[in-house]
N, C-alpha and C positions, 0 to 999 in steps of 0.2 A: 386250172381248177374246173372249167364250165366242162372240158372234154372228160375230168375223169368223174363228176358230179354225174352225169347223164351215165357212163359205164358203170358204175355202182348201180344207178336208180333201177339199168337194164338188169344187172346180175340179180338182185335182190327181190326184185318183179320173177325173174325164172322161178326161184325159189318160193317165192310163195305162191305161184301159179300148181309147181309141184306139192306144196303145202294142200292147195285144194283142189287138188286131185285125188288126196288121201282120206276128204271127209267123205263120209256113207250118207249125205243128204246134196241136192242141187247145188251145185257153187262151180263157179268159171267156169261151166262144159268140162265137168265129170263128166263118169255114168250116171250121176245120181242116188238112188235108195240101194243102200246094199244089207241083205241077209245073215246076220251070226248068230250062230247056236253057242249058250255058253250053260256049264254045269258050276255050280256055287257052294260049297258044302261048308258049313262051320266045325271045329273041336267037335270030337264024341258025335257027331250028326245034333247037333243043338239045333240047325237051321241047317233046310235043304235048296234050291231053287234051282229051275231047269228052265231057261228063258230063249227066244230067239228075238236078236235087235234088228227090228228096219229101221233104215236111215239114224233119227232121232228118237224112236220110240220104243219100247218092250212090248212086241204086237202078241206076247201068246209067254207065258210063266204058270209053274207049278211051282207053289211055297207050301212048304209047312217046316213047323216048327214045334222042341216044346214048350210043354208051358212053364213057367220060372215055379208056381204054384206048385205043379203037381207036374215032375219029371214024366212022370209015365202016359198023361195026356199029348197028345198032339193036335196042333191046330193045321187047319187047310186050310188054300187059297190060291186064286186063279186071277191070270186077265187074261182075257181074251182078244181077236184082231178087232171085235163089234166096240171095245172101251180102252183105248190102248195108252201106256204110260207114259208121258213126254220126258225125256232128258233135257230139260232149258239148257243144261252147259252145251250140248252140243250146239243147237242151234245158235246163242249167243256166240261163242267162239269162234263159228264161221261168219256172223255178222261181221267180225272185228275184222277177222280176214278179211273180206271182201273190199269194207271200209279203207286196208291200209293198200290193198291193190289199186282201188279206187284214185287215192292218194297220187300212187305212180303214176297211172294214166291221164291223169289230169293236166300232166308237164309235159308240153308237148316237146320230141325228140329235138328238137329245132332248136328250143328256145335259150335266149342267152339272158344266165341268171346277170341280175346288175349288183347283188350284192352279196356279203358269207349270209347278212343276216336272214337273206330270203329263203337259201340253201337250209341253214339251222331252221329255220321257224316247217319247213316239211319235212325236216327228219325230226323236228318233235312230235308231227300229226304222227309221222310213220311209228314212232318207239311208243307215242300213246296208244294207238289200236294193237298194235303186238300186242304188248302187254296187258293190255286187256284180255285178248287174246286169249294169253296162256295163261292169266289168272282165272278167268272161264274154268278152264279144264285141271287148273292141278290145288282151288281154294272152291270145295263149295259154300253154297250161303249157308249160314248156318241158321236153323231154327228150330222155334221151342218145341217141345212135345203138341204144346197145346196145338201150335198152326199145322205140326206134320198130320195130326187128326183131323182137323178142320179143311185137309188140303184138297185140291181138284181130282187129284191124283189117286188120293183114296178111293173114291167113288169110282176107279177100274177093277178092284177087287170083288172077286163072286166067289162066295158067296162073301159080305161084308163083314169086316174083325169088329168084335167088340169092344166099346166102347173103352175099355183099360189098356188099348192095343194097338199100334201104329206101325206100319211099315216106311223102310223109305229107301228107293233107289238112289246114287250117286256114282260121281264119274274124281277118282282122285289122283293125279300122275297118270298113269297108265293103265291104271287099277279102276275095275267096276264095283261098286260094293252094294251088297246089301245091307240095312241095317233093320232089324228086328225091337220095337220098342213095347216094355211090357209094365204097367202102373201095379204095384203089389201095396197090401195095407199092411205093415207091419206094425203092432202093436201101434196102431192108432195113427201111425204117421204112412206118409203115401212115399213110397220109394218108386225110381225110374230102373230097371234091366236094361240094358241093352248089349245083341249078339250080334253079329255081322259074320259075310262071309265076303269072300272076295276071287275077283278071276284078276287075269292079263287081258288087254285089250291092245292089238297090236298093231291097228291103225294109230291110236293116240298116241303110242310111244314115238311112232313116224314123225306126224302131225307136232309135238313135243319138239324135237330134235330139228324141224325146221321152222320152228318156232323161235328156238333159240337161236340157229344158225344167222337168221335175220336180224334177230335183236343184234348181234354182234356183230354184223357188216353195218347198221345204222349208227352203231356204238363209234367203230372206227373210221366212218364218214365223219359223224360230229367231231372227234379228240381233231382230222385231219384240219376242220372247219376252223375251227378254235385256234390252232396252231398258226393258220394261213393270217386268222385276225389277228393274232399277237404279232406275228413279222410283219404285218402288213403296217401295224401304228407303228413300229420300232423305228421302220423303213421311212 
C-alpha cells in the first residue's frame, strides 16, 4: 500500500505539473504570460470583437455591436493595455492547482503512511482543489445584469456603454465568450437582450483534459483505499 500510495502521488504530481505548464500566467516555472489573438463574431455580424489575451487579462479589444433598438445603429467600444480586463476564472483555476500540487509536496517521498485513513483524508484535499479547479473554468459565476453594470470591469471600456448596456467576458469548457447585454422598454415593461459570440481556446481544452485525467487517478487511489479498509476489517 505505502510503495504504491507514494507511485500514484509521484504520477499525479507529473500531471499536474504538466497541467501548469499549460496556464498562460506564472505557476510552477512556466514561461509565464502568454499572448493570443482571438476574432469573436455573432449570427448576421450582431456582435463583433477582436481581442488579444495576456496571461489572465484582455490587454487590447475592439467590440461593437448592434443595437436590439435600432438594427442599423451600431455601438463601439475598446480596452486598452492602460485598463485591462481580468478573467478571475483563470487565475482562480490556477490557484486550485497550485493548492493540489501543494498537497503533494507536503508528503514527504519517505514518509510511511500509519493508516488508509490518513491516505483517504489527502486524496480528499487532492479531489477538493481539482475540482474546484475545473469548476473555475467550465461554471462561471453567474450574475445579475444589475452587478455586470456595476462591475470593475466595466470601467475598461473607452469610450464607456450606456447605462441600458453591459458587456461581459467569460471562460466556459474550452470556449471564450462574449456576452452583449442590452435593457429595452417595451411597452412599459424593461426587457433584457442578450447576444454572444464565442471562439476555442486551446490551452483550456489541455488544462481540461488533465484536469480530469487527475481527478481520475485520485478517484482510483480512493475506490483502491476503500477496498484495502474493507479487507483489512474482514481480515
Amino acid at each position: 500500500m505505502r510503495d504504491e500510495v507514494h507511485s500514484i502521488l509521484k504520477k499525479l504530481r507529473e500531471i499536474l505539473v504538466e497541467c501548469a505548464r499549460r496556464f498562460p500566467v506564472p505557476l510552477y516555472d512556466n514561461e509565464g504570460k502568454r499572448t493570443e489573438k482571438f476574432h469573436l463574431v455573432a449570427a448576421q455580424d450582431q456582435l463583433k470583437c477582436s481581442l488579444t489575451l495576456t496571461g489572465d487579462s484582455i490587454t487590447q479589444a475592439e467590440i461593437s455591436f448592434k443595437l436590439k433598438r435600432s438594427s442599423s445603429q451600431i455601438q463601439r467600444t475598446a480596452i486598452t493595455s492602460e485598463a485591462p480586463w481580468k478573467l478571475q476564472q483563470v487565475q482562480d483555476a490556477a490557484n486550485h492547482l497550485q493548492q493540489a500540487i501543494n498537497h503533494i509536496d507536503n508528503v514527504d517521498e519517505n514518509y510511511k503512511f500509519r493508516s488508509s485513513e490518513e491516505v483517504l483524508q489527502i486524496i480528499g484535499e487532492l479531489i477538493g482543489a481539482l475540482q474546484r479547479g475545473r469548476t473555475s473554468l467550465i461554471i462561471p459565476k453567474k450574475k445579475s445584469i444589475d452587478d455586470l453594470m456595476k462591475g470593475r470591469n466595466m470601467k475598461s471600456l473607452a469610450p464607456n456603454l450606456p447605462e441600458d448596456q453591459a458587456i461581459s467576458f467569460f471562460l466556459q469548457c474550452h470556449k471564450l465568450i462574449i456576452a452583449v447585454y442590452q435593457l429595452l422598454n417595451v411597452q412599459g415593461t424593461v426587457k433584457m437582450e442578450a447576444t454572444q459570440a464565442e471562439c476555442s481556446v486551446g490551452w483550456l481544452n489541455d488544462v481540461l483534459v488533465l484536469f480530469t485525467v487527475g481527478l481520475t487517478l485520485c478517484q482510483q487511489l480512493k475506490d483502491k483505499m476503500n477496498a484495502f479498509k474493507i479487507n483489512s476489517i474482514i481480515s
